[in-house]
C-alpha positions in Angstrom: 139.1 96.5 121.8 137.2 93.6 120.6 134.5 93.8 118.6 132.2 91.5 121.0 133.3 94.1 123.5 131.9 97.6 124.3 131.4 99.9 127.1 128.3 100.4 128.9 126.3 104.0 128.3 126.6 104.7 131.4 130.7 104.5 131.7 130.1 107.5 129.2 128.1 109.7 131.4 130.4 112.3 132.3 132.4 112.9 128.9 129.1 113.8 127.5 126.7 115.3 129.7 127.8 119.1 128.5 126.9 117.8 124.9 123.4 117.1 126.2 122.7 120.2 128.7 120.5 122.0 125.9 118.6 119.6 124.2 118.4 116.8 126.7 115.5 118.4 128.8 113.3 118.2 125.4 113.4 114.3 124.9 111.1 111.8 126.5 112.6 107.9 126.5 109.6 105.8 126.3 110.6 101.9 127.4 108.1 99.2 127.4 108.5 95.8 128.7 106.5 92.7 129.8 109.1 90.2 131.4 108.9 87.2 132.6 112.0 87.5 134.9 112.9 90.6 137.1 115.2 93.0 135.2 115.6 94.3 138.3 118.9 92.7 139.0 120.4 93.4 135.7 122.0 95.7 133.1 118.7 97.3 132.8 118.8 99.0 136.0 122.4 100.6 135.6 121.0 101.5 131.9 118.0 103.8 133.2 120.1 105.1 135.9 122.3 106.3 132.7 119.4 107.1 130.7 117.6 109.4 133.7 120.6 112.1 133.8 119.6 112.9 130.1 116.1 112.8 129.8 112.9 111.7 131.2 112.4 108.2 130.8 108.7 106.3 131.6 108.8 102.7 132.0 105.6 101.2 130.9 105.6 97.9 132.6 102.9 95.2 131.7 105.1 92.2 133.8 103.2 90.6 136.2 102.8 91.7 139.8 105.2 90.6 141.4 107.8 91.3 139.2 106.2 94.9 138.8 106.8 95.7 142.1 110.6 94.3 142.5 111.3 96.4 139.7 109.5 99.8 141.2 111.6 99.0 143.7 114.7 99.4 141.9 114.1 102.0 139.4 112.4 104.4 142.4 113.8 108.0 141.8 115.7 107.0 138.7 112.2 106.9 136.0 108.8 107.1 136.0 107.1 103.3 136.4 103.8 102.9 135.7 101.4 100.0 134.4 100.0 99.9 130.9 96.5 102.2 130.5 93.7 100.0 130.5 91.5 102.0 127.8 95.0 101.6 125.8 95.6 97.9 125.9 95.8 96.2 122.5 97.0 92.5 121.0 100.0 93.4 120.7 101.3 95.1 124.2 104.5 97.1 123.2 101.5 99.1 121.1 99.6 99.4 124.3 102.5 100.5 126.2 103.6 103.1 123.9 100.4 105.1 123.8 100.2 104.9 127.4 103.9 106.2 127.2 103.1 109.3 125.1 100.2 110.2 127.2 102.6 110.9 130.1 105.3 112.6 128.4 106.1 115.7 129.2 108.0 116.8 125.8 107.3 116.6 122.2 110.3 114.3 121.2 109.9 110.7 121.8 112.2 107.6 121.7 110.2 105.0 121.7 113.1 101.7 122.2 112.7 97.9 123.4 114.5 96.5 126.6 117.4 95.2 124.8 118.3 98.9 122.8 121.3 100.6 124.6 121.7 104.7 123.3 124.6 106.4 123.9 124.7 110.5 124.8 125.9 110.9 121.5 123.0 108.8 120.3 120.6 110.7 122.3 121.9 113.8 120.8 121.7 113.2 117.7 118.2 111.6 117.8 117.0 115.3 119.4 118.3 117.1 116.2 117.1 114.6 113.7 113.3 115.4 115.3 114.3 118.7 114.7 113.1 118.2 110.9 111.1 114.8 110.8 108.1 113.7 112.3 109.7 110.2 112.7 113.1 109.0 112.7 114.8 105.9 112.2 118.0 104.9 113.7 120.2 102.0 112.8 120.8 98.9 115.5 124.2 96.8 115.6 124.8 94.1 118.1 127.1 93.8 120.7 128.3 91.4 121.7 127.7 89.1 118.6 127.3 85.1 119.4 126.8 83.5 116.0 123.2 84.2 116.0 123.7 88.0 116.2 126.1 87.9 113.1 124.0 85.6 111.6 121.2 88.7 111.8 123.7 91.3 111.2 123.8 90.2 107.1 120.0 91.1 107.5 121.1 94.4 108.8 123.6 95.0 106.4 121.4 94.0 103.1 118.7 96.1 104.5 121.0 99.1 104.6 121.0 99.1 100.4 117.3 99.1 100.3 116.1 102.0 102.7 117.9 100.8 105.9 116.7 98.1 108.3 114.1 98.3 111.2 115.6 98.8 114.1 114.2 98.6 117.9 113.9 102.1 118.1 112.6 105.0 116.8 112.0 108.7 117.8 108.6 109.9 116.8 107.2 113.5 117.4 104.1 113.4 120.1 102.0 115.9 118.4 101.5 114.0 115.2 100.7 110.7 117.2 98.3 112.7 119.1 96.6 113.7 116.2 96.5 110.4 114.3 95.3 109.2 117.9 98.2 106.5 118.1 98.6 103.5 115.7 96.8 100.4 115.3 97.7 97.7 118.2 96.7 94.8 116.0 99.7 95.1 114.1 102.6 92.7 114.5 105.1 95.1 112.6 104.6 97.6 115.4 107.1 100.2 114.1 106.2 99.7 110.4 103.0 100.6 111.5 103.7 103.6 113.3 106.2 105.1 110.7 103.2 104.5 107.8 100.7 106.2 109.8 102.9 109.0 110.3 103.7 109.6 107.1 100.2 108.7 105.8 99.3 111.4 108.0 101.9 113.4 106.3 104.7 112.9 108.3 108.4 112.9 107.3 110.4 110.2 107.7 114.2 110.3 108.2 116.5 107.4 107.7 119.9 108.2 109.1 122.1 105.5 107.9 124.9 106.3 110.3 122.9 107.0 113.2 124.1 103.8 114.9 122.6 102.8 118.2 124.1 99.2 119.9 121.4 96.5 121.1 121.6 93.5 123.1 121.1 89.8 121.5 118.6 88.3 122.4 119.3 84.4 123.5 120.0 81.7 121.0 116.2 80.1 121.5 114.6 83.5 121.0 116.5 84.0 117.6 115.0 80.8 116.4 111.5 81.1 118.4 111.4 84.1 116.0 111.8 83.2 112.4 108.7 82.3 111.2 106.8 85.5 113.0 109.2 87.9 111.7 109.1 86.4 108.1 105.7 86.4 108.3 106.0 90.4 108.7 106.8 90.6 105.3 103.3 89.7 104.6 102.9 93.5 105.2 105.3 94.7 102.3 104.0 91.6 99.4 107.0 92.9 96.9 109.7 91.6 99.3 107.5 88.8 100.2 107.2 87.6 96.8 110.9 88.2 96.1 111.6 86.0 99.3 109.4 83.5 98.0 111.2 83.2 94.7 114.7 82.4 96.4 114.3 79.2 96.8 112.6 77.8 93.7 114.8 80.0 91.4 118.3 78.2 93.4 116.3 74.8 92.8 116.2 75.8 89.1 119.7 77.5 88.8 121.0 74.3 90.3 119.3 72.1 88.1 119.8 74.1 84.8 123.7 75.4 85.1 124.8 73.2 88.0 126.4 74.2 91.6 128.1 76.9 89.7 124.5 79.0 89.7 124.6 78.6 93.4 128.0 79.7 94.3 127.5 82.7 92.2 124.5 83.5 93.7 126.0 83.4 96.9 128.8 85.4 96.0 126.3 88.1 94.7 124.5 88.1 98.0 128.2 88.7 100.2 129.1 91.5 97.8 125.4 93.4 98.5 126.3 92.6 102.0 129.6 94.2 101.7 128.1 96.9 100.1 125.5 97.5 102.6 128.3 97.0 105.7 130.6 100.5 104.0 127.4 102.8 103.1 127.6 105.4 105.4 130.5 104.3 108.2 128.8 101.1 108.5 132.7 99.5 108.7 132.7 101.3 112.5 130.1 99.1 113.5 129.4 95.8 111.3 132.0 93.3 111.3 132.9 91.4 107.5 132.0 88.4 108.9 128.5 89.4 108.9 128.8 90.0 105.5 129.7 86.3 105.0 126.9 85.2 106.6 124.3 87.0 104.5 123.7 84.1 102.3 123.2 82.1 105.5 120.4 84.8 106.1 118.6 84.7 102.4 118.4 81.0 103.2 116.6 80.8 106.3 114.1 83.4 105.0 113.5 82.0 101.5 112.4 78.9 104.0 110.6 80.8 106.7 108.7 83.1 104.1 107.5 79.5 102.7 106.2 78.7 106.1 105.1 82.0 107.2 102.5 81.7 103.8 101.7 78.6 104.9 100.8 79.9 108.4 98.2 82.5 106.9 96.8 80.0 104.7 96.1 76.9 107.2 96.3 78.7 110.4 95.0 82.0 109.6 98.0 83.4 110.9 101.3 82.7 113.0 101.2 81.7 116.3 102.4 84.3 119.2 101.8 84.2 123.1 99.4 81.4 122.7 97.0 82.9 120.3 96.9 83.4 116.0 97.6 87.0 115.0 96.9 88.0 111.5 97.4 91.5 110.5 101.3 92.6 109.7 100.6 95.8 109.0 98.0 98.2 107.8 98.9 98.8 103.6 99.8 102.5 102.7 96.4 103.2 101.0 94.0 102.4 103.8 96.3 104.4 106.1 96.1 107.4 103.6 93.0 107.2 102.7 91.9 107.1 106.5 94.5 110.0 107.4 95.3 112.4 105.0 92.0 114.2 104.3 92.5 115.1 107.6 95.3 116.2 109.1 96.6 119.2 107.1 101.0 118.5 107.8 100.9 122.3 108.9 99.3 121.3 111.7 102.3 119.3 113.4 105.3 120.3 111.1 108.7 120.3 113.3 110.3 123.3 114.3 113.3 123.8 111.2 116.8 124.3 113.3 118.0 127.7 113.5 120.3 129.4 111.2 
C-alpha cells in the first residue's frame, strides 16, 4: 500500500472489537472543536461512529449555531454533544472545552485529541494500559496522507523523537488528578504542554511511548503556513530550545562566512542523520517515510526564521496574533506550576492503579 494511503478506523472495527471488550468501557474520548464549516458531512462523522463502539466519546462543540445543530443532527445516538460550559470558557477554547469534557465523563481515563487525530482499536488499547501506570500519557502522531507540507512537518516529528518525543494532538490524562489540580490554565497557547506540566508539577507521571503511533489528518496547505510564527512562538515556553533556535541562523551566516558553503552542507547533513536517527528509534520506520528525514533541514530553516519573528512578536506586539486578538503566555514555567501545586496535592492521593500480576 502506499504510504499516502491508509484505512479508515473504522474499516477495523470488527478485527478488533474482542481486543477492546475489557478495557474499552473504562476510557472516555474527549473531542473538542470550533469549526467554521459543518463536519457533519465528513470523515468526522464515520470517525465517531467508529470511536462510539469503543468508548464513550463527548463532543464539546463551541461552532456556531447553526453549524452546532447540523452536527447534533448527525452524531445523535452515536456521542454525547454538548456546548462548551460557560463558567469553563477560557482564551484559548480547546482549554475550555476539555474541562467541560472531564466534567461529563463517566470514567477515570481520558483521551483528550483534536478533530484531525484518527486512533485505531489498537491505539485505543494501548492508550487504556499506558494509564494503567501514568497520570498522563503521550502518544506519537504521523500523517497520513502526506502532501509536501505534512512531510515537511514530519522532520519536526522525527527530530523531536531524539529529544523526549514530539507533541502530538493527543494525550490520555487521568481525570482524578485534573480534578484535583482543578484543570489547567486556559491562557496558555501550548495547551498540552500546559496540561502535562501541571500534572506532573502536581506530581504526576508522565509516559512517553515512543512507538505508541496514532495517524492524524493534515491540515490544508494555508493552515500549515497560517501557523508558523504562533507555533514557534511556543517555544517561548521552553527558553533553552528557543535560544538554540535563535542561534541557527546567525551561526550558518557565520559558518558560511568563515569555512565557506562547505559549513552549510555539513550542517545540513548533520541535521538528515538526527533525522534518520529519530525516524528508526522505536519502529518509527513503520510509520515515517525517509523522505521526511530529507526534509528536516527544510524544517530547522523555517524555524530558525520564525523563532526570529516569533521574538519579535513578543517584543513589538506583546505577543502573536491569533483569532483577531494578541495572546501572550506559552506556557506556565515548571517552578510557578510546582510551587503552586506540589505542597498540596500529596501523589498518593491520585496514584494509578499498578496492572495486575
Amino acid at each position: 500500500m502506499s504510504e499516502n494511503v491508509a484505512p479508515m478506523p473504522g474499516m477495523a472495527v470488527a478485527p478488533h472489537r474482542r481486543m477492546l471488550d475489557r478495557e474499552s468501557s473504562a476510557l472516555t474520548y474527549i473531542l473538542p472543536i470550533k469549526s467554521v464549516v459543518s463536519q457533519a458531512e465528513g470523515e468526522l462523522t464515520e470517525y465517531l461512529r467508529f470511536l462510539s463502539s469503543l468508548a464513550e466519546v463527548i463532543v464539546v462543540d463551541g461552532s456556531a449555531p447553526e453549524l452546532f445543530e447540523r452536527h447534533a443532527f448527525a452524531w445523535s445516538g452515536m456521542v454525547r454533544h454538548v456546548v462548551p460550559a460557560p463558567d469553563l470558557a477560557t482564551p484559548m477554547g480547546k482549554v475550555g472545552g476539555v474541562l467541560t469534557g472531564m466534567r461529563l465523563a463517566s470514567h477515570e481515563r481520558l483521551v483528550i485529541a483534536d478533530d484531525d487525530v484518527r486512533y485505531d482499536a489498537a491505539g485505543l488499547e494501548r492508550m487504556s494500559r499506558e494509564l494503567d501506570d501514568a497520570h498522563v500519557v503521550r502518544p506519537q502522531n504521523y500523517f497520513v496522507p502526506l502532501p509536501w507540507h505534512a512531510r515537511w512537518d514530519t522532520g519536526r516529528m522525527l527530530l523531536n523523537r531524539l529529544f523526549g518525543g514530539d507533541w502530538p494532538g493527543t494525550l490520555g490524562v487521568r481525570r482524578s488528578i485534573l480534578r484535583t489540580t482543578g484543570g489547567y490554565d486556559g491562557r496558555a497557547m501550548f495547551e498540552n504542554l500546559e496540561l502535562v506540566r501541571t500534572v506532573r508539577a502536581a506530581g504526576g507521571v508522565e509516559a512517553v511511548p515512543l512507538d505508541l503511533f496514532v495517524m492524524r489528518r493534515p491540515s490544508t496547505t494555508r493552515h500549515f503556513w497560517s501557523q508558523r510564527v504562533r507555533q514557534a512562538y511556543d517555544e517561548i515556553a521552553r527558553l533553552p530550545r528557543l535560544v538554540a533556535q535563535l542561534a541557527v541562523l546567525p551561526t550558518a551566516i557565520i559558518g558560511v562566512a568563515s569555512f565557506g558553503w562547505r559549513a552549510l552542507v555539513l550542517g545540513v547533513l548533520a541535521i538528515v542523520i538526527a533525522a534518520e536517527l529519530g525516524r528508526r528509534r522505536a519502529h518509527g520506520t513503520t510509520v515515517f517515510p525517509f523522505s521526511a528525514a530529507l526534509l528536516a533541514p527544510a524544517w530547522i530553516a523555517e524555524r530558525a526564521v520564525c523563532s526570529w519573528l516569533a521574538v519579535g512578536a513578543r517584543v513589538f506586539l506583546g505577543g502573536v496574533p491569533y483569532r483577531g486578538t494578541i495572546l501572550r503566555h506559552a506556557a506556565t514555567p515548571m517552578r510557578v506550576l510546582r510551587d503552586r501545586f506540589a505542597p498540596q496535592v500529596p501523589l498518593e492521593q491520585h496514584a494509578p492503579p499498578r496492572r495486575s500480576a
